[in-house]
C-alpha positions as CSV (number, residue, x, y, z in Angstrom):
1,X,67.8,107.0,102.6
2,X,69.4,110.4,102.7
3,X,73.1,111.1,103.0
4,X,72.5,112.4,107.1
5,X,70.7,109.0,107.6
6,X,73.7,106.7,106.0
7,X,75.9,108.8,108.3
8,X,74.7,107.6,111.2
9,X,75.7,104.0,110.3
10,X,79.4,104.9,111.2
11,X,80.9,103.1,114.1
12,X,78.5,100.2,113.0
13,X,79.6,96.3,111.5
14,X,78.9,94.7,108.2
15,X,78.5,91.3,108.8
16,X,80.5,91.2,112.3
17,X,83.9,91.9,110.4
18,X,83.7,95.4,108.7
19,X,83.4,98.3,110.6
20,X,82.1,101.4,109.1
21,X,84.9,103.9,109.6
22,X,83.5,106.8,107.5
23,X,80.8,107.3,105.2
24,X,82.4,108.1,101.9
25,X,79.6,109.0,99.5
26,X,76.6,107.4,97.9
27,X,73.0,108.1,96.7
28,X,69.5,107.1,98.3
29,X,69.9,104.1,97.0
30,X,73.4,103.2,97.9
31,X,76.3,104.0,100.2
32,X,80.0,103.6,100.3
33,X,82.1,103.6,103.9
34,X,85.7,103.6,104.8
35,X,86.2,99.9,106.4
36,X,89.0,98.1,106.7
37,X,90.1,94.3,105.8
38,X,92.5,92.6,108.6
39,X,94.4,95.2,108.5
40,X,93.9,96.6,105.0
41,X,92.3,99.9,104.4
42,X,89.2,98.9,102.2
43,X,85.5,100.6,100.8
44,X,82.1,99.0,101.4
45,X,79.5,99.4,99.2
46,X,75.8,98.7,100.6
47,X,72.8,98.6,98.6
48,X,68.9,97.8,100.3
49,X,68.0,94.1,99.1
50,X,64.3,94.3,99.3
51,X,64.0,94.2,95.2
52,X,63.6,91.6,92.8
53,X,67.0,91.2,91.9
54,X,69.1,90.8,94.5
55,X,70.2,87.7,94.3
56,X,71.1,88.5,90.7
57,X,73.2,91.0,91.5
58,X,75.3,89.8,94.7
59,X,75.6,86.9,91.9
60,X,77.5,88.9,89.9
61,X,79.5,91.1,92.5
62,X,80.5,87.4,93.6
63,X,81.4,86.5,89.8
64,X,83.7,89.9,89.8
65,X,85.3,89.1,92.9
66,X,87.2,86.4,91.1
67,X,88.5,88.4,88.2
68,X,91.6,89.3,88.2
69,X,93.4,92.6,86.0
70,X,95.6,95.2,87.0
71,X,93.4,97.9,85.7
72,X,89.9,96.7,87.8
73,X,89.6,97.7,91.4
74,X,89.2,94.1,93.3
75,X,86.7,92.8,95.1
76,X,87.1,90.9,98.0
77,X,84.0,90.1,99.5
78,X,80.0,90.1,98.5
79,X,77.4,89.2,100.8
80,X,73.8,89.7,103.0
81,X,73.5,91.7,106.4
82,X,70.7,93.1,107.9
83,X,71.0,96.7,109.7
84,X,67.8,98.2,111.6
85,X,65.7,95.1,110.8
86,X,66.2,96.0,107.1
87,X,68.3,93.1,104.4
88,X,70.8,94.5,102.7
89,X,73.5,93.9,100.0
90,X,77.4,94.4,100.8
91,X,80.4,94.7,98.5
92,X,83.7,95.1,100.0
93,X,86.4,96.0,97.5
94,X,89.8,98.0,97.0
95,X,90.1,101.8,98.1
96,X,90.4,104.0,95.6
97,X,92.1,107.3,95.9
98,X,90.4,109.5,93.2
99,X,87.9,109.3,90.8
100,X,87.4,111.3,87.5
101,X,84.0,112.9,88.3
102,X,86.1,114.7,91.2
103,X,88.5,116.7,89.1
104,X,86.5,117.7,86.0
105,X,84.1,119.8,87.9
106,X,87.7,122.2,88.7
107,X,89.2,121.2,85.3
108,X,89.2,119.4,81.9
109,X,91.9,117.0,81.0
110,X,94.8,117.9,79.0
111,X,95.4,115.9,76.0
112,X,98.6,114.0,76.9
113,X,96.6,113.2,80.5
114,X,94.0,111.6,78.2
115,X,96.4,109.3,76.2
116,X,97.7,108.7,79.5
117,X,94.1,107.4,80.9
118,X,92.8,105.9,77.7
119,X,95.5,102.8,77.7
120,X,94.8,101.1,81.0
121,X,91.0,101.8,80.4
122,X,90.8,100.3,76.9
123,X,93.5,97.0,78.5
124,X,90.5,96.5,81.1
125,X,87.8,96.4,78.5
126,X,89.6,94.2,76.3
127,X,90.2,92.0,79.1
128,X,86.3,91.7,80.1
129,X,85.4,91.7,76.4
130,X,88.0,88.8,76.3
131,X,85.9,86.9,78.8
132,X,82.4,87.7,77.6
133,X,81.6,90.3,79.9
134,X,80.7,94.1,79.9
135,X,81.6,96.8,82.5
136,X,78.2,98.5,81.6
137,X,78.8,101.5,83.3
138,X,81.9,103.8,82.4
139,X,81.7,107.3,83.2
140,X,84.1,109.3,85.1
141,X,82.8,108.3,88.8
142,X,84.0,104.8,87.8
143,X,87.5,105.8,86.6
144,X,89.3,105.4,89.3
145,X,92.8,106.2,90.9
146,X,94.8,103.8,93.2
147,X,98.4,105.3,94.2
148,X,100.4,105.7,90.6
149,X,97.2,103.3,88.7
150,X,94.4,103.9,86.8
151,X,91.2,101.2,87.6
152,X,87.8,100.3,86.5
153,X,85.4,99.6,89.5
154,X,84.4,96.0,89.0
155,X,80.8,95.9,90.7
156,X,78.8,97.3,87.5
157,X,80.2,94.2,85.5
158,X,77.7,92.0,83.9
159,X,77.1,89.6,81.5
160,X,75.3,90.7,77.7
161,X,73.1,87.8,78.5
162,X,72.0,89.8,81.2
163,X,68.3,92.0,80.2
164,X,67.4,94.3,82.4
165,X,64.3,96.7,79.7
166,X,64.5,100.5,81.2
167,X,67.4,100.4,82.5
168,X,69.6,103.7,80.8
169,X,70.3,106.3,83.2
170,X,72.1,108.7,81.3
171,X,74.0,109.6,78.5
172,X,77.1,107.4,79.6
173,X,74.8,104.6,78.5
174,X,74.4,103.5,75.1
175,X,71.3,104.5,73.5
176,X,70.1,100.7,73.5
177,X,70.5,99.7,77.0
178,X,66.7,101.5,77.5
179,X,65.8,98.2,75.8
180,X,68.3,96.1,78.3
181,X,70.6,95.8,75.3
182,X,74.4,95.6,77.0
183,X,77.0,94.8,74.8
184,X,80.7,95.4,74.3
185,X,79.5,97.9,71.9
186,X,78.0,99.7,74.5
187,X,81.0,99.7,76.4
188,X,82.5,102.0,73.5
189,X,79.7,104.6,73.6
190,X,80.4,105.0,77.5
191,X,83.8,105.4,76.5
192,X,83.4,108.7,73.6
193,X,81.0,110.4,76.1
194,X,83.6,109.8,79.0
195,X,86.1,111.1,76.4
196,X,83.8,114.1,75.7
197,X,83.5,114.9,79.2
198,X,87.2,114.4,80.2
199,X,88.5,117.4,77.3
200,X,85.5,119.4,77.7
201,X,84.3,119.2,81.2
202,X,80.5,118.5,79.8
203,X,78.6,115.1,78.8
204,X,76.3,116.9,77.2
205,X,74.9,115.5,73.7
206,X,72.3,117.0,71.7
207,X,70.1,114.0,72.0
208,X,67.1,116.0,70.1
209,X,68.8,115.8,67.3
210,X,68.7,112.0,67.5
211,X,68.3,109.5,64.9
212,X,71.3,111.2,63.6
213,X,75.0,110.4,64.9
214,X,75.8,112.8,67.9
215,X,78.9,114.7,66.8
216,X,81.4,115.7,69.4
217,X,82.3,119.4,69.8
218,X,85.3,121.0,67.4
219,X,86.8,121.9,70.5
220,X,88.1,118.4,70.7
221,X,91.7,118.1,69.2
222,X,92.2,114.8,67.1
223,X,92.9,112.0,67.2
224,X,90.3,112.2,70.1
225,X,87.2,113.6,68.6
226,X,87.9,111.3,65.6
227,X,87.7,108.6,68.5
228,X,84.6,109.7,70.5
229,X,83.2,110.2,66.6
230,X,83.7,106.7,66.3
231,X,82.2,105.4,69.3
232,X,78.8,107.4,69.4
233,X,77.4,105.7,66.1
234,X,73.6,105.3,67.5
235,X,74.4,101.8,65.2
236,X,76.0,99.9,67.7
237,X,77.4,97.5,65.0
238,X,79.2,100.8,63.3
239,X,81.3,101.8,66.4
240,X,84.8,101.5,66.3
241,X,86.8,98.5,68.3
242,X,89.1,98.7,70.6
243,X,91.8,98.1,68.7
244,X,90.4,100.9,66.3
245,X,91.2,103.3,69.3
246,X,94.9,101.9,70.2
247,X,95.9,102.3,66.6
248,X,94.4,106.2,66.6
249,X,96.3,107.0,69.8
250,X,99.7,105.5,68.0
251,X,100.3,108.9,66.6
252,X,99.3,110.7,69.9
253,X,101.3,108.3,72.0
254,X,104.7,109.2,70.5
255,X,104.5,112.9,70.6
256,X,103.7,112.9,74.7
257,X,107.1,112.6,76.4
258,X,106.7,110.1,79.1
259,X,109.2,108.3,81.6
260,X,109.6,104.2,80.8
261,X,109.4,102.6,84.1
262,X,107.1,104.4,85.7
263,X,103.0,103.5,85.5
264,X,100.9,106.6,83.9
265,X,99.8,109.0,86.2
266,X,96.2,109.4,86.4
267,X,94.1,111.4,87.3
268,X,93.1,111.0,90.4
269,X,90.3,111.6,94.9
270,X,88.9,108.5,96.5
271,X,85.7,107.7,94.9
272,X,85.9,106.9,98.6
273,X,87.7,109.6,100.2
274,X,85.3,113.0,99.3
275,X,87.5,114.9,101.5
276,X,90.5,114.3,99.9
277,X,89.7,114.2,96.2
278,X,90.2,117.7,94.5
279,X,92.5,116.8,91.7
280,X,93.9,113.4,89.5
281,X,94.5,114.1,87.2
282,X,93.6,114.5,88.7
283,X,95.1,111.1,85.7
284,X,95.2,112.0,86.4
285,X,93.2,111.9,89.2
286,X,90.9,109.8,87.4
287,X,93.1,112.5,89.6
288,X,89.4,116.5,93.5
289,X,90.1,111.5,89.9
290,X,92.1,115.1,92.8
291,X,92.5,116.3,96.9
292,X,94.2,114.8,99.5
293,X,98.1,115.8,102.3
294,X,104.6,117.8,104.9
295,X,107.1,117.8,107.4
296,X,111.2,118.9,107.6
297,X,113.6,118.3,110.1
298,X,117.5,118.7,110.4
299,X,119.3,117.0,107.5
300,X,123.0,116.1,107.5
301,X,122.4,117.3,103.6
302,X,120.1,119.1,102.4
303,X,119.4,120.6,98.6
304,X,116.6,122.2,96.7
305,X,115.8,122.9,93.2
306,X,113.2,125.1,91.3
307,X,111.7,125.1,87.9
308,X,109.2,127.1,86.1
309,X,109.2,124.2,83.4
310,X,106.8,121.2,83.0
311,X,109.1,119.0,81.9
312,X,111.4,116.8,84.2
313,X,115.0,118.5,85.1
314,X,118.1,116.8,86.0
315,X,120.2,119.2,88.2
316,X,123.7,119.2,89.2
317,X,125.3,119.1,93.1
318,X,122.8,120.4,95.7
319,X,123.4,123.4,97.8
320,X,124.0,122.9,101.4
321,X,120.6,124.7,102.2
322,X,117.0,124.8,100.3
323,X,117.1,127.6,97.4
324,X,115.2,128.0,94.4
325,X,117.4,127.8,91.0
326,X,116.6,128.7,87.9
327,X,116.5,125.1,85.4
328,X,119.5,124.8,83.2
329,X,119.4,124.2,79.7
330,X,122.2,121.3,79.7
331,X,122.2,119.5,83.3
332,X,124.6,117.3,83.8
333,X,125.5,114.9,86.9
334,X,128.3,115.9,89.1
335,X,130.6,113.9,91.1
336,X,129.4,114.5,94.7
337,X,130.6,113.3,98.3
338,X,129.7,109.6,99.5
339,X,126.1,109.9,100.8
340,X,124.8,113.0,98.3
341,X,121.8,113.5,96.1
342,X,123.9,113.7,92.7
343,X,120.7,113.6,90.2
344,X,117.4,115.0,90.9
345,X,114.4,115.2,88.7
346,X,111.3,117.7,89.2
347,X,107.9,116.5,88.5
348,X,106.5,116.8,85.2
349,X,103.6,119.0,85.8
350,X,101.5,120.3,82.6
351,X,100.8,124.1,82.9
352,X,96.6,123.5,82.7
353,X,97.2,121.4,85.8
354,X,99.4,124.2,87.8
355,X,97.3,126.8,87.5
356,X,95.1,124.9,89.8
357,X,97.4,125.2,92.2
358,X,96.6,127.7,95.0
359,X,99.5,128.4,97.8
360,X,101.7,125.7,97.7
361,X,101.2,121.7,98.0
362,X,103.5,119.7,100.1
363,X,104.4,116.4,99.2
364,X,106.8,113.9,101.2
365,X,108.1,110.6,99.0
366,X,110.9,108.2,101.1
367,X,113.2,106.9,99.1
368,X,115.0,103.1,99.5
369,X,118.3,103.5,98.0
370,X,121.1,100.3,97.2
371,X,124.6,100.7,97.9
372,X,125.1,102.1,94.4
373,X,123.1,105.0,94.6
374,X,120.1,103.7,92.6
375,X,116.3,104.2,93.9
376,X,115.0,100.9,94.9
377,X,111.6,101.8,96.3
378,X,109.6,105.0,96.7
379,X,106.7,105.7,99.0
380,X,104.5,108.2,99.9
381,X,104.8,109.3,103.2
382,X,103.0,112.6,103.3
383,X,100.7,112.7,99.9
384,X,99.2,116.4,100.4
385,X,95.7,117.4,99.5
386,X,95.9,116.1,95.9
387,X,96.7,112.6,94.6
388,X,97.3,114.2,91.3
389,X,100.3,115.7,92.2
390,X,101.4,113.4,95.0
391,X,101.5,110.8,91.8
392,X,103.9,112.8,89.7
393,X,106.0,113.8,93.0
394,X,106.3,109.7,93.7
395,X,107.2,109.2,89.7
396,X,110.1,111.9,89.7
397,X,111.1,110.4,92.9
398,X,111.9,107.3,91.2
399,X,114.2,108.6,89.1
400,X,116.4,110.4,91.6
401,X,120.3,109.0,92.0
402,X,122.6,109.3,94.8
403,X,126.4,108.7,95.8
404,X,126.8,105.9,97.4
405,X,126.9,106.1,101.3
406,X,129.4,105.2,103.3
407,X,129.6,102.8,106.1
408,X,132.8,101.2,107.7
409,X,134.3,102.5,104.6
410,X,132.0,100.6,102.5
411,X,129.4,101.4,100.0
412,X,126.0,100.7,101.8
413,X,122.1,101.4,101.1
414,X,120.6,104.6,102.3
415,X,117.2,105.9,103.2
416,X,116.0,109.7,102.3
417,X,113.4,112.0,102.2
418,X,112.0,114.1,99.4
419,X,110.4,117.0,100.8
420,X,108.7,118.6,97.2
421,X,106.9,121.7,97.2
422,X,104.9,122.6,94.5
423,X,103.6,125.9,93.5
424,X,101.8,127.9,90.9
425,X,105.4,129.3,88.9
426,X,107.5,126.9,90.7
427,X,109.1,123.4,92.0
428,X,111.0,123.2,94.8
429,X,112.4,119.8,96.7
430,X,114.8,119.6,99.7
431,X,116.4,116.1,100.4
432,X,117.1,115.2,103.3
433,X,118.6,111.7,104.6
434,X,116.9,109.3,107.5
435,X,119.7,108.3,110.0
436,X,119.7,104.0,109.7
């Protein structure tokens, strides 16, 4: 089926229970929709069941369903439907916001957003690996973004007992799986050439050149082409290990500053939301893995601040109305008024990733604060065009502190507003407090 007939399944039912809200993307052989789950926003997959295997795979979408990691989207639901007369496989799972394969066509990864993406992708192999299972298909259209989170999708998973003789598709598959070889080892070639692709923006291997060990370009900074070196041994038993790649990144992983209560940022656009995925990363965001949504109203305080710098700034007192500073060398907290923003901290934004910024992005984040001024809870309430950056925004927010407000003469918890507006040069956020 082509992409204008899957569209005219929207307003249609899966199974009298998931409406198909909007077609999100697929192939001629598969589609994915908007649906939702009680009243949880959800994706449905759909697949024709007319082949030989069916049964084998809503057997393991079923299997995956009841696996349980941080870092792999969930599936809810597997099952049979018919539409037009025809049978048909359905997967209902978690809604992603961004996929890889939607930012690296506007931009290659930087290197501290790849030792940002590589952690939770290597803890979800290890984790299948642990269980005697394979994902079987990483690339970047499976690296995924949901909110501040990087995730697997979990319907490619199979077992290595599995054979399935022709079945490599491209050159995200290990060599061997053209012989219906799947293996953890092949999980590790998937993983260099996603590497490969993330840094360079291309997949491309000189397969002609083949029985010799494809060698990743010199473009590639260490210690990831030594990784994705590792990993593309045509000898499946000579690739490197998991482990092998966590003790590489050690030396990487101490040099990237990065903030310790908040998850990675990936980058991130829904695998199942085309419209909104421009950026992740687009880690990031996965983050196009990067593309999706700002408001202001009368505040009884309101402050701004500006940077030209990457890196997180602390800034003293606010001013009373939205102005763009210059960042200060030494920032240090100062005493404010009951009810004041006394701390605020820009997103962390890498250069490679602002210069993809045209105009400016808008990005609201409400903030839950307790009666001593600390951030208890931070939402998204306007995420702009790019989950990328809407990430980073909701990650800076975290870290903002506050005098405590006053009510009755006592200290009591607060509600605000963080109205962040991101451009090319610049950072700008006004505050601005929610009457309780």
């Amino acid at each position: 089926m082509s992409s204008t007939d899957w569209k005219t399944w929207e307003g249609r039912a899966v199974d009298g229970k998931f409406p198909l809200r909007q077609w999100l993307g697929g192939s001629d052989h598969s589609a994915v929709f908007l649906t939702e789950r009680g009243s949880q926003k959800a994706a449905i997959k759909l697949i024709p069941a007319d082949s030989a295997d069916s049964d084998r795979v809503l057997s393991r979408w079923r299997a995956a369903a009841a696996l349980s990691d941080p870092h792999l989207i969930r599936i809810f639901e597997a099952g049979r439907c018919a539409q037009d007369g025809k049978p048909f496989l359905y997967v209902a799972m978690e809604c992603a916001d961004e996929d890889l394969s939607q930012i690296l066509p506007q931009r290659a990864l930087t290197p501290a957003e790849v030792t940002d993406l590589l952690p939770p992708l290597l803890d979800a192999l290890s984790y299948l690996h642990g269980k005697g299972l394979v994902h079987g298909s990483i690339k970047p259209s499976n690296v995924l973004a949901v909110g501040d989170q990087l995730k697997l999708s979990a319907d490619p998973i199979v077992s290595p007992a599995e054979s399935n003789p022709g079945r490599r598709r491209d050159v995200f598959d290990a060599p061997e799986t053209a012989a219906g070889i799947v293996s953890p080892a092949g999980d590790l070639w998937s993983v260099g050439v996603t590497l490969i692709a993330a840094l360079t923006q291309s997949a491309s291997l000189t397969e002609e050149a083949w029985p010799r060990d494809p060698v990743p370009p010199t473009t590639i900074p260490e210690p990831f082409r030594g990784i994705a070196r590792e990993c593309l041994h045509l000898d499946p038993k000579r690739r490197c290990s998991i482990a092998d790649i966590k003790a590489r990144l050690q030396p990487a992983g101490r040099s990237v500053p990065a903030e310790p209560e908040a998850p990675p940022p990936i980058p991130q656009s829904p695998v199942y939301r085309k419209p909104i995925f421009a950026v992740l990363l687009v880690v990031a965001a996965l983050v196009g893995f990067v593309v999706f949504r700002s408001r202001g109203k009368n505040a009884p305080a309101q402050t701004s601040a500006a940077t030209e710098q990457p890196a997180p700034q602390p800034v003293s007192a606010p001013a009373p109305a939205p102005a763009v500073h210059e960042p200060t060398p030494s920032p240090k907290k100062a005493a404010a008024p009951r009810g004041e923003v006394v701390r605020q901290v820009l997103p962390d934004i890498p250069q490679s990733a602002r210069n993809t910024i045209t105009g400016t992005i808008k990005i609201v984040v409400r903030v839950e604060v307790d009666p001593s001024g600390k951030v208890t809870t931070a939402k998204l309430t306007s995420p702009g065009p790019s989950s990328y950056f809407a990430n980073l925004a909701l990650k800076a927010a975290r870290h903002w502190e506050f005098s405590p407000a006053d009510a009755g003469g006592q200290p009591t918890a607060s509600t605000w507003l963080l109205r962040f507006r991101l451009k090319r040069t610049s950072t700008q956020v006004s505050p601005e407090r929610v009457p309780r």
